[in-house]
Backbone and ligand atoms as CSV (ligand in chain L), in Angstrom:
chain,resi,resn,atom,element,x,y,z
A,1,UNK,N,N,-36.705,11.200,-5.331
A,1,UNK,CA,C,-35.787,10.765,-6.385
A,1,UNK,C,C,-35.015,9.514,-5.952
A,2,UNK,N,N,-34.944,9.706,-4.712
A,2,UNK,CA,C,-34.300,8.255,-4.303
A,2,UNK,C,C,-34.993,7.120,-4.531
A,3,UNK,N,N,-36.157,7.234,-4.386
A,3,UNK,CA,C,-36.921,6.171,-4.688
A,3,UNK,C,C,-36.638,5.836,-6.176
A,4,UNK,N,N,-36.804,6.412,-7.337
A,4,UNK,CA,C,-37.086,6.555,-8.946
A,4,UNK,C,C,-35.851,5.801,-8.541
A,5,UNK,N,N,-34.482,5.837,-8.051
A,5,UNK,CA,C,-33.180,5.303,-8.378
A,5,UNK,C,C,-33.141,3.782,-8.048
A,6,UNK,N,N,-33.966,3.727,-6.875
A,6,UNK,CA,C,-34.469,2.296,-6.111
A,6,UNK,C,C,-35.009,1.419,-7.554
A,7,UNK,N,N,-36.107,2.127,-8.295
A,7,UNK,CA,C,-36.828,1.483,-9.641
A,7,UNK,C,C,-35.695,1.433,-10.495
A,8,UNK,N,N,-34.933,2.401,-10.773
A,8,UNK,CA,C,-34.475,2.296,-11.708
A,8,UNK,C,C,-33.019,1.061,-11.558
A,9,UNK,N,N,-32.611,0.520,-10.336
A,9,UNK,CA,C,-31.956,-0.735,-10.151
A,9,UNK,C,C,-32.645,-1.795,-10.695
A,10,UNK,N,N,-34.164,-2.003,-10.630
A,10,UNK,CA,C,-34.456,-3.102,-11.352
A,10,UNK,C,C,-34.064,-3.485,-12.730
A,11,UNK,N,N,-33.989,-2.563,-13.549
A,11,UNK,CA,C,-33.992,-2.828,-14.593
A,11,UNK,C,C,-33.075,-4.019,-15.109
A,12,UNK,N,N,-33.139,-4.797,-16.231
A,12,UNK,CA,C,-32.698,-5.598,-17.169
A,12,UNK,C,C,-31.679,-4.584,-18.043
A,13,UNK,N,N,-31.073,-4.421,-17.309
A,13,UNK,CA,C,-29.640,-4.117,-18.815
A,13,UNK,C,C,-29.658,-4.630,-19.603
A,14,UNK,N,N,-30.115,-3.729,-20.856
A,14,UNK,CA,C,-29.220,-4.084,-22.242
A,14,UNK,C,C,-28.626,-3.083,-23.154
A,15,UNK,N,N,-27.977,-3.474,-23.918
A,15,UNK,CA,C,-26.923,-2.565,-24.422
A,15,UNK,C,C,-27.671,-1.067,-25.558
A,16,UNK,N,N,-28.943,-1.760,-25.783
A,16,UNK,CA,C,-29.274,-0.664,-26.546
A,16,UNK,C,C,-30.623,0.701,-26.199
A,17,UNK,N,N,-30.372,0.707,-24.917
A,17,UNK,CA,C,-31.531,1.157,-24.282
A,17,UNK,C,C,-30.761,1.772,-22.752
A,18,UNK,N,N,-31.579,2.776,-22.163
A,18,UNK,CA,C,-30.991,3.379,-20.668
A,18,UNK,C,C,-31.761,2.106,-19.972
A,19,UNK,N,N,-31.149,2.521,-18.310
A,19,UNK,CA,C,-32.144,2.085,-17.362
A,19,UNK,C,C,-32.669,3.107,-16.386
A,20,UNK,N,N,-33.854,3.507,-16.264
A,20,UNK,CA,C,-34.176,4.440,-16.018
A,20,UNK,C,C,-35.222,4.122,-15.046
A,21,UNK,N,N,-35.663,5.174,-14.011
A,21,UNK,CA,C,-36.843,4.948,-12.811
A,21,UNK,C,C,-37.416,6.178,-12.550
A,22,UNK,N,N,-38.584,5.562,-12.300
A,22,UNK,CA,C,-39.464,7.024,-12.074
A,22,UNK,C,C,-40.989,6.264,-10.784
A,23,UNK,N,N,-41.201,7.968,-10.720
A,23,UNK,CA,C,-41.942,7.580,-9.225
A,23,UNK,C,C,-43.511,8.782,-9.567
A,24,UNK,N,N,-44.462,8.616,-9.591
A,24,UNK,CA,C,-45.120,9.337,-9.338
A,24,UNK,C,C,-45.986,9.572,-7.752
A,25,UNK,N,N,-45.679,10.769,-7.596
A,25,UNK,CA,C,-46.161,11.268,-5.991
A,25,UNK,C,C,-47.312,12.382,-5.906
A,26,UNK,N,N,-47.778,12.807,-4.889
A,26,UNK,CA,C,-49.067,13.538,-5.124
A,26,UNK,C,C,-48.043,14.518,-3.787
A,27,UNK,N,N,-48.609,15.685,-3.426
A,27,UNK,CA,C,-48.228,16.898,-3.184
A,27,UNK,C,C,-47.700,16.631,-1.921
A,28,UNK,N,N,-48.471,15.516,-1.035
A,28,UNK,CA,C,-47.859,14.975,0.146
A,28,UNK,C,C,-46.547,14.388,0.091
A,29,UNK,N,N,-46.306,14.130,-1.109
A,29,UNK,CA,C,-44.961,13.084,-1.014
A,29,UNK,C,C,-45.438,11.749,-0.992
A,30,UNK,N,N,-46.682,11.561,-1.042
A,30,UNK,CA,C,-47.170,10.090,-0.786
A,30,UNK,C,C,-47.091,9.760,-2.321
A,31,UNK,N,N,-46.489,7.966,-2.355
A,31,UNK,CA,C,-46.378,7.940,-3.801
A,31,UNK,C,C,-47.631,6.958,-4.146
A,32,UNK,N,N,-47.752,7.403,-5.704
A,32,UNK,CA,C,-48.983,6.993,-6.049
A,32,UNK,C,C,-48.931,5.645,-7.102
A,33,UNK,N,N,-47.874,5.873,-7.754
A,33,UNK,CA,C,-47.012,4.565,-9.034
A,33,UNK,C,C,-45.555,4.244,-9.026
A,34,UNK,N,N,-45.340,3.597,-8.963
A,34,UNK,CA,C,-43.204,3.619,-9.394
A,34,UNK,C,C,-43.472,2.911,-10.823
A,35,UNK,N,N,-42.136,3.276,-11.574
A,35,UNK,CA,C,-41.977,2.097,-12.918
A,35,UNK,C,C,-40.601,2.173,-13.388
A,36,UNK,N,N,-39.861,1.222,-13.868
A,36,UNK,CA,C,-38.728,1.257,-14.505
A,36,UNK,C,C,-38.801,0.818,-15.819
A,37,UNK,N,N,-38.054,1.181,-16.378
A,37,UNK,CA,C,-37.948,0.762,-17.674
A,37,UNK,C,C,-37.719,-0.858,-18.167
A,38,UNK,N,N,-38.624,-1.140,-19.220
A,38,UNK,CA,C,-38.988,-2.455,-19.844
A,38,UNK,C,C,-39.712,-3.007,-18.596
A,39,UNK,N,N,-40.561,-2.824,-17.553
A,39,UNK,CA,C,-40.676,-3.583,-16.139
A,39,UNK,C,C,-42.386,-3.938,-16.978
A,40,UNK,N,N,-42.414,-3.364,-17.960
A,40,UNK,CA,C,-43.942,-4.021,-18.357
A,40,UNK,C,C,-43.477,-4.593,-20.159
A,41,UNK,N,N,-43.953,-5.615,-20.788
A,41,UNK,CA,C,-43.536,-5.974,-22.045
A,41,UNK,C,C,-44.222,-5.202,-23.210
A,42,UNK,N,N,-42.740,-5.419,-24.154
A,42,UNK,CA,C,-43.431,-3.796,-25.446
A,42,UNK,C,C,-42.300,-2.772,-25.057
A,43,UNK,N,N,-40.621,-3.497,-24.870
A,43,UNK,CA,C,-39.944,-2.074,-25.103
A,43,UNK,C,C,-40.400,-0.768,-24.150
A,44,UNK,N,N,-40.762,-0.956,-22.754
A,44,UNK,CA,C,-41.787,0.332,-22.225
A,44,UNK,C,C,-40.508,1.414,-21.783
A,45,UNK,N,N,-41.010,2.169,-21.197
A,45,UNK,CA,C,-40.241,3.052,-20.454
A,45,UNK,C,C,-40.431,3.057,-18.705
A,46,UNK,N,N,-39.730,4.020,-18.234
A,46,UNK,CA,C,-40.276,4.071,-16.592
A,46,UNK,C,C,-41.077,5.103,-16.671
A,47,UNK,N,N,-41.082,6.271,-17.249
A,47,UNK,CA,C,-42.162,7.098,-17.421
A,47,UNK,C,C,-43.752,6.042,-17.981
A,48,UNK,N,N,-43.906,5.988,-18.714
A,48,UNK,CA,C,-44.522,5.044,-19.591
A,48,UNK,C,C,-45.336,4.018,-18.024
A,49,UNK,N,N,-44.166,3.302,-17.522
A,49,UNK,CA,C,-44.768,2.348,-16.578
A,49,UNK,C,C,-45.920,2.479,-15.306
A,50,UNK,N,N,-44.641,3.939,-15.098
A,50,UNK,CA,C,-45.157,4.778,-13.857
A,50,UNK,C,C,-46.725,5.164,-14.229
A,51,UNK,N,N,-46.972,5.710,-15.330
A,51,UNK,CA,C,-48.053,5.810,-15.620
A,51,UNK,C,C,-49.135,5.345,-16.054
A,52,UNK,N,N,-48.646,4.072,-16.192
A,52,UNK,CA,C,-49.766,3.253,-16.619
A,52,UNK,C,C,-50.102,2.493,-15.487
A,53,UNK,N,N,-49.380,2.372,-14.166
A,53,UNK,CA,C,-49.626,1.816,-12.758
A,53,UNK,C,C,-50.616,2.968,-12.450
A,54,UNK,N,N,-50.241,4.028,-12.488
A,54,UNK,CA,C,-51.087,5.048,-11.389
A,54,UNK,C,C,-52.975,4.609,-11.477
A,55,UNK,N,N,-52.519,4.175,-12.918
A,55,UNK,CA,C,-54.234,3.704,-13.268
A,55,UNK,C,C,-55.104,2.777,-12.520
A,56,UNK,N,N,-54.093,1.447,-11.732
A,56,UNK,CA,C,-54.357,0.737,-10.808
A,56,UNK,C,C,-53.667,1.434,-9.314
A,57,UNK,N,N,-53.852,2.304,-8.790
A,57,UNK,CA,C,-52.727,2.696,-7.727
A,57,UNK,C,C,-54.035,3.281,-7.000
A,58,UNK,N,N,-54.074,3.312,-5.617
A,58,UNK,CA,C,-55.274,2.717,-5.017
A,58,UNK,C,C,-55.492,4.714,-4.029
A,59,UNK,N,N,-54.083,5.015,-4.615
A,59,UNK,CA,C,-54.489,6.444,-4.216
A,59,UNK,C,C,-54.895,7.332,-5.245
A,60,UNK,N,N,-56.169,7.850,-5.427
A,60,UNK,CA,C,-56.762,8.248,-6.358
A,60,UNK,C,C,-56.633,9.958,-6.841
A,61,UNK,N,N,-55.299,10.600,-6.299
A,61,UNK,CA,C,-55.042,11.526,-6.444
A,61,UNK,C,C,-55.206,11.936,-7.779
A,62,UNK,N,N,-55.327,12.984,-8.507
A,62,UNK,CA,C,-55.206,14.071,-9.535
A,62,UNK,C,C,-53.845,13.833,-10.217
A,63,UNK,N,N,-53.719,13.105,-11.439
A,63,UNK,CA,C,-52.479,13.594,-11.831
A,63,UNK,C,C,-52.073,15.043,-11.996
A,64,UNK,N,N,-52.969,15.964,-12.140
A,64,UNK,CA,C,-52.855,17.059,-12.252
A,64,UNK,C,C,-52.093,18.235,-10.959
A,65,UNK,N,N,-52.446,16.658,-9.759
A,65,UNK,CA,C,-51.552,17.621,-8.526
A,65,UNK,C,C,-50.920,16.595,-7.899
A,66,UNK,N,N,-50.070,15.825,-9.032
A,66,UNK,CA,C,-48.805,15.121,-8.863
A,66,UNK,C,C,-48.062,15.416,-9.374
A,67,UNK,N,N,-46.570,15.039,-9.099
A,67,UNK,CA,C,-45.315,15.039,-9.423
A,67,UNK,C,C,-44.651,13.934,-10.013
A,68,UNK,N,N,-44.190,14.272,-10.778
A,68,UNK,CA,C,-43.463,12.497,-11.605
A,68,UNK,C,C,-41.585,13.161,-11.417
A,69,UNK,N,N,-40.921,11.854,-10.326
A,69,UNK,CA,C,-39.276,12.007,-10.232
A,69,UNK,C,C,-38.943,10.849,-11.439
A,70,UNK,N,N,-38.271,11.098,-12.392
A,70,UNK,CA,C,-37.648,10.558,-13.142
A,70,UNK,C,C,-35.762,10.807,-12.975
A,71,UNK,N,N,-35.410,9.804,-13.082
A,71,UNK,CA,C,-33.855,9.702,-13.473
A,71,UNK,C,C,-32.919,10.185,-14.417
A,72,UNK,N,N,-33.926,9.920,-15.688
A,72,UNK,CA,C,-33.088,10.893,-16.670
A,72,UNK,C,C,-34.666,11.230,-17.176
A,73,UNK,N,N,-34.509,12.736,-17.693
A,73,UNK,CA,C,-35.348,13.344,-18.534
A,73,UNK,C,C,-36.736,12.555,-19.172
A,74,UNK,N,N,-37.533,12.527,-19.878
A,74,UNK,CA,C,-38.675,12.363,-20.333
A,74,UNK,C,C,-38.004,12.349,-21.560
A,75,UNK,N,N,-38.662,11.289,-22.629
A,75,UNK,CA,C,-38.211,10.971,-23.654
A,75,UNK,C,C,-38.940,11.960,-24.570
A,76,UNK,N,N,-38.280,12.254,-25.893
A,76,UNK,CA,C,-39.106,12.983,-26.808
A,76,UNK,C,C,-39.194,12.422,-27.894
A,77,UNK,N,N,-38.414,11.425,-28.687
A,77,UNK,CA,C,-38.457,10.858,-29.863
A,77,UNK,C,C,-38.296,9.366,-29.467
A,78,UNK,N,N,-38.808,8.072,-29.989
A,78,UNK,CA,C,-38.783,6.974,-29.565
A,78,UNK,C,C,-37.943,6.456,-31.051
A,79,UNK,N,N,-37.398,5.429,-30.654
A,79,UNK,CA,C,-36.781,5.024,-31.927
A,79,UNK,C,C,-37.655,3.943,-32.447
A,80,UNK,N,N,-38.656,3.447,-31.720
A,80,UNK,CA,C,-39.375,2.100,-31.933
A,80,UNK,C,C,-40.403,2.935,-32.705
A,81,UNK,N,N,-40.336,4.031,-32.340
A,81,UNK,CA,C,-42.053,4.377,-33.207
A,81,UNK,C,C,-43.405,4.666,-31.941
A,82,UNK,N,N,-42.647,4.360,-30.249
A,82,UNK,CA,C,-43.896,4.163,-29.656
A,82,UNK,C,C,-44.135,5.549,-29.318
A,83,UNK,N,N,-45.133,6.362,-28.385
A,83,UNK,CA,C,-45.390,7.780,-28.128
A,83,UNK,C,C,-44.689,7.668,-27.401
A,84,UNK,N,N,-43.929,8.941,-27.432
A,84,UNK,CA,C,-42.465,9.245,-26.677
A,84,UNK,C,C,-43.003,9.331,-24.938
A,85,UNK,N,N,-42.207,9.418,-23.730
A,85,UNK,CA,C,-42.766,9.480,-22.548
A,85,UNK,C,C,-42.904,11.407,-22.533
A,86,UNK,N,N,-42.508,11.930,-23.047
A,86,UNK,CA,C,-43.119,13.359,-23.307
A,86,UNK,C,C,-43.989,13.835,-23.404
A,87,UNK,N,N,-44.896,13.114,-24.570
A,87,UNK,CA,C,-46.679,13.025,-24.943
A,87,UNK,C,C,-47.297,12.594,-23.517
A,88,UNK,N,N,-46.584,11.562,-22.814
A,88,UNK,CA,C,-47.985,11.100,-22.089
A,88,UNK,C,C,-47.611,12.027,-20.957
A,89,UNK,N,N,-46.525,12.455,-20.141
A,89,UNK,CA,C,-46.575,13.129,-19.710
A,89,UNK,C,C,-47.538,14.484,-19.492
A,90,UNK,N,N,-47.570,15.150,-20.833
A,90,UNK,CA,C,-48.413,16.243,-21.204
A,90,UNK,C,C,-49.830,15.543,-21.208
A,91,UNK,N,N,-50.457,14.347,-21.642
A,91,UNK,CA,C,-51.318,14.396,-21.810
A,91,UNK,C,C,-52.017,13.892,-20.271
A,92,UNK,N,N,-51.340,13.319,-19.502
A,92,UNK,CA,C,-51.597,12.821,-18.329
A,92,UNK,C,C,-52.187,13.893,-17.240
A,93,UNK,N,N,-51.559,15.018,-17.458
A,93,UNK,CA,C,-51.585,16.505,-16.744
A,93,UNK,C,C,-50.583,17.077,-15.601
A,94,UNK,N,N,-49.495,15.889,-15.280
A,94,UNK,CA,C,-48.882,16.095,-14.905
A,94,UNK,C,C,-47.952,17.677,-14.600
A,95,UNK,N,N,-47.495,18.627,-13.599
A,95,UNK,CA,C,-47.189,19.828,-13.574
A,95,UNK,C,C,-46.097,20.054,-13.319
A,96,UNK,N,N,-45.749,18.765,-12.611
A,96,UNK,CA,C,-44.343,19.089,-12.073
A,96,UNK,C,C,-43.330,17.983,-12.267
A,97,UNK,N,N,-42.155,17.891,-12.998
A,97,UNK,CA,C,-41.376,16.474,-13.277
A,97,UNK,C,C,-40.032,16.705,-12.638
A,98,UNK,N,N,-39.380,16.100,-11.903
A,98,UNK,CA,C,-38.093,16.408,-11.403
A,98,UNK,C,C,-37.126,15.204,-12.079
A,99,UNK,N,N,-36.156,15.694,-12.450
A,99,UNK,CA,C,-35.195,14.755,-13.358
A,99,UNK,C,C,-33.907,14.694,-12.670
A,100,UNK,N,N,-33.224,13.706,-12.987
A,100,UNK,CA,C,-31.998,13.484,-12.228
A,100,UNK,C,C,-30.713,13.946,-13.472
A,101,UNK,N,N,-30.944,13.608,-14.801
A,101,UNK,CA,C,-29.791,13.688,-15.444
A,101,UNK,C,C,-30.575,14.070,-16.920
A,102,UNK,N,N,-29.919,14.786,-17.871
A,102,UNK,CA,C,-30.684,14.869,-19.328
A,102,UNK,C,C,-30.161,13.733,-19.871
A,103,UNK,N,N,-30.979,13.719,-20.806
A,103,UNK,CA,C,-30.647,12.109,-22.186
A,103,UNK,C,C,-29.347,12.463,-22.428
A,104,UNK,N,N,-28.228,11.549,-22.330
A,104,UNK,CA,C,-26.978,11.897,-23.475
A,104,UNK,C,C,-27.217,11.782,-24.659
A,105,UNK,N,N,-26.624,12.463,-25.766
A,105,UNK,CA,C,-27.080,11.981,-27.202
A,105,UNK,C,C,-26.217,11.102,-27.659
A,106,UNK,N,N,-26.809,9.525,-27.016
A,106,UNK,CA,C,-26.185,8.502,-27.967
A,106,UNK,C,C,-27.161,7.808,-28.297
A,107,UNK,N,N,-28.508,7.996,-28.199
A,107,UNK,CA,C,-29.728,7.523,-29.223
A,107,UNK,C,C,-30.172,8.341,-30.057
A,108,UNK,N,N,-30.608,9.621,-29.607
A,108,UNK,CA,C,-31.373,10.446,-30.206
A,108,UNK,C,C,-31.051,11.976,-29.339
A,109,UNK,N,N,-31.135,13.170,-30.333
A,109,UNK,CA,C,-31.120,14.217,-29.589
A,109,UNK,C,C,-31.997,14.442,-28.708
A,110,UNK,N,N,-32.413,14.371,-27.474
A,110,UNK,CA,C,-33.395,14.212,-26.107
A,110,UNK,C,C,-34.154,15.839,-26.520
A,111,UNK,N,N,-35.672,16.315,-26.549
A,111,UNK,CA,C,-35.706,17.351,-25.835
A,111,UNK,C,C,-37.196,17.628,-25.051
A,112,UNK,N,N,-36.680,16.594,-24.595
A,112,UNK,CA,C,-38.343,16.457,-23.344
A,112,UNK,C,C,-38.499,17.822,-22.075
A,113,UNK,N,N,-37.130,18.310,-21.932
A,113,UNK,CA,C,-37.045,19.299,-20.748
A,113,UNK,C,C,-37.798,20.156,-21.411
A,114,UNK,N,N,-36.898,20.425,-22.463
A,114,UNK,CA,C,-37.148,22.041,-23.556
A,114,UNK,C,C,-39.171,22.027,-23.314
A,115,UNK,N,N,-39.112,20.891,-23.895
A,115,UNK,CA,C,-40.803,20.423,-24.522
A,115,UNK,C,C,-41.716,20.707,-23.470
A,116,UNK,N,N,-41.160,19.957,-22.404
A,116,UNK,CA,C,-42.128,20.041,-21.041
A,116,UNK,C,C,-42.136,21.243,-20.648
A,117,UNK,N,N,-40.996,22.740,-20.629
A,117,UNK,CA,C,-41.534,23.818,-20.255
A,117,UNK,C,C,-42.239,24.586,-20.971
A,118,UNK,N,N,-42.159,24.429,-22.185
A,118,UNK,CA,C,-42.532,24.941,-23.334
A,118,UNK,C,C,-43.930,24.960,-23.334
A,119,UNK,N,N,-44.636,23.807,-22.157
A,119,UNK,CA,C,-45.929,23.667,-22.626
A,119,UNK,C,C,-46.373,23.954,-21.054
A,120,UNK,N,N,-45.308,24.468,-20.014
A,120,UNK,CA,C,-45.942,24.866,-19.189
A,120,UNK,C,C,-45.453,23.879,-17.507
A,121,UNK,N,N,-44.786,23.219,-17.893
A,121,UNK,CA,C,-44.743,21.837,-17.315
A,121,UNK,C,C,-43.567,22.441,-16.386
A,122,UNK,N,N,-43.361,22.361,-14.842
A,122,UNK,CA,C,-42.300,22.810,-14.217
A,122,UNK,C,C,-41.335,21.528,-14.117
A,123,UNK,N,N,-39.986,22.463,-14.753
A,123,UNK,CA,C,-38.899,20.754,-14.002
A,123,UNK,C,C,-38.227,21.288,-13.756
A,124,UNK,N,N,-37.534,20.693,-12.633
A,124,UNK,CA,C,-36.475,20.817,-11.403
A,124,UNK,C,C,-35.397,19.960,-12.003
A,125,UNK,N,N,-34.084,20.103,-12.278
A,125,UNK,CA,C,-33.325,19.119,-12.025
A,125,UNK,C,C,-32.508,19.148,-10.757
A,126,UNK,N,N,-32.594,17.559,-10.231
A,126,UNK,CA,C,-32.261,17.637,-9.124
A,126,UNK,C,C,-30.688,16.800,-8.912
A,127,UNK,N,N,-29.929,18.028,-9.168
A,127,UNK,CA,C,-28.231,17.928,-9.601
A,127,UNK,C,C,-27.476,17.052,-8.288
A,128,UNK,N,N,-27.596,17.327,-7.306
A,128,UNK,CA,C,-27.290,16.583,-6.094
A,128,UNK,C,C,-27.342,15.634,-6.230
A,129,UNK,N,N,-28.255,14.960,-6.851
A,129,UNK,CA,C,-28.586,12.896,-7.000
A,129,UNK,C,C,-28.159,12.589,-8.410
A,130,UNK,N,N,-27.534,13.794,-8.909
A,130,UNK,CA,C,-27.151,13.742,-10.573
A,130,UNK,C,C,-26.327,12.476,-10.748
A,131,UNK,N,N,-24.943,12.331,-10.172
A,131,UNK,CA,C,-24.128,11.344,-10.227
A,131,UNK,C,C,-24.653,9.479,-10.087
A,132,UNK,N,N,-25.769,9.653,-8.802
A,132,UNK,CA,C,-26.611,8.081,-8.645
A,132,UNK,C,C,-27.036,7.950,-9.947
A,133,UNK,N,N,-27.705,9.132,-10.354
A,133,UNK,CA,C,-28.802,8.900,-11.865
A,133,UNK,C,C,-28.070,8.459,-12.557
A,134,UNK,N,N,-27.094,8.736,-13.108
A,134,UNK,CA,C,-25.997,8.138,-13.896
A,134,UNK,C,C,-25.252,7.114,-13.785
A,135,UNK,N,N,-25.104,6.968,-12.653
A,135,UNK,CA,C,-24.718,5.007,-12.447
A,135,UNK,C,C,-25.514,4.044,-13.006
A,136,UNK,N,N,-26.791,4.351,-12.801
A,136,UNK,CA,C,-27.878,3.521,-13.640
A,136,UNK,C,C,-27.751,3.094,-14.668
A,137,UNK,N,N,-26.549,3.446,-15.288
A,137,UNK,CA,C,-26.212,3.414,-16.921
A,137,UNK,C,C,-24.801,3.543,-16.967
A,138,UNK,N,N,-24.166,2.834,-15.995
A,138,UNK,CA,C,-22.502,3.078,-16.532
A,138,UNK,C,C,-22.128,1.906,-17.456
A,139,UNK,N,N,-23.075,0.832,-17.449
A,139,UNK,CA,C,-22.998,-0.077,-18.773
A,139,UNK,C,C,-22.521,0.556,-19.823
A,140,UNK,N,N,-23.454,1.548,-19.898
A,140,UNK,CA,C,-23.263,1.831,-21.232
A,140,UNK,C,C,-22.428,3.142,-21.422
A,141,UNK,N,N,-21.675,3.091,-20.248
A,141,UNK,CA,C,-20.472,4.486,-20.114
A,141,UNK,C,C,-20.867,6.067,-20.547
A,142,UNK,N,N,-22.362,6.234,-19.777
A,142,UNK,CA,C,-22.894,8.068,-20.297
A,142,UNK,C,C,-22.258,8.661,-18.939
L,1,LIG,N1,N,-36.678,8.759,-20.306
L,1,LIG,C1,C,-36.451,7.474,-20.711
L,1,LIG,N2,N,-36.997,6.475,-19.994
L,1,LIG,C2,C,-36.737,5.212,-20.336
L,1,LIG,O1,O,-37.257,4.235,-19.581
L,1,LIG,C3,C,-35.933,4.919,-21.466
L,1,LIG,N3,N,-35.677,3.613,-21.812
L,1,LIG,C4,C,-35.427,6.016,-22.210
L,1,LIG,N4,N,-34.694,5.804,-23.332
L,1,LIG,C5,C,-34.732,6.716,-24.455
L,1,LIG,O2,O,-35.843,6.459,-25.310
L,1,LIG,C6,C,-35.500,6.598,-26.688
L,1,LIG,C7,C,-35.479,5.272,-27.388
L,1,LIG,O3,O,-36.769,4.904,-27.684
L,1,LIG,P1,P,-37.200,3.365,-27.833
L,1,LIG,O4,O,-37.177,2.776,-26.468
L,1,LIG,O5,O,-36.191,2.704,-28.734
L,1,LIG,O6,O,-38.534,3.449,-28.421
L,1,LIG,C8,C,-34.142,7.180,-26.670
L,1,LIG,O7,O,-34.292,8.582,-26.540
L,1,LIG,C9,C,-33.585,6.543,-25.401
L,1,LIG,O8,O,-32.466,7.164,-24.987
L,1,LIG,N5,N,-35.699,7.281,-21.803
């Protein structure tokens, strides 16, 4: 998760959007993608990024026996219209997601946690790094 927080410093602040980081790792801890949010063009996410790197990421592990650390939660509703980072999550095969903080509701009611267990998906929140996760976004005072 420290790492996802490392990504999630890159980001471009702006006022109508989080900044968010995520890391995908395989069972070793060895990581396989990082991504932050908007770090690819098209409005992206860090979920979103992370996963669309792993595709070029030269360790050819199983998403299926990786782990994705995200900062705040997995998105469930996009306001742009794009597939929420929830869908790809699930569709990626991902099993295990560890989150640092849930969505506040000042975009949209968040329910990627609910969603992701619902379909089987284990998440950890990892409350200890809760407070870093949230600096990521004191711009915008959550
Ligand atoms: N989990 C997550 N990762 C990111 O990288 C994000 N930028 C967000 N933001 C959330 O996504 C929704 C907005 O969708 P659009 O980017 O406008 O399509 C809303 O739930 C934001 O809070 N979340």
């Amino acid at each position: 998760m420290r790492k996802a927080i490392e990504c999630g410093m890159k980001c471009t602040s702006v006022e109508s959007a989080y900044n968010v980081g995520a890391v995908i790792a395989d069972k070793s801890g060895n990581i396989i993608s990082t991504g932050y949010s908007r770090q690819y063009p098209g409005n992206t996410h860090a979920e979103q990024c992370a996963l669309m790197s792993s595709k070029e990421s030269p360790n050819k592990t199983l998403l299926s026996e990786a782990s994705m650390y995200t900062t705040m939660e997995p998105c469930s509703k996009r306001l742009s219209g794009n597939v929420p980072c929830l869908t790809r999550v699930l569709e990626s095969g991902i099993k295990k997601v560890y989150f640092g903080v849930k969505e506040p509701p000042n975009f949209v009611n968040c329910s990627g946690i609910e969603q992701l267990v619902k379909h089987g998906v284990q998440a950890v929140h990892i409350k200890e790094l809760e407070n870093e996760c949230r600096q990521l976004n004191k711009h915008l005072s959550v």
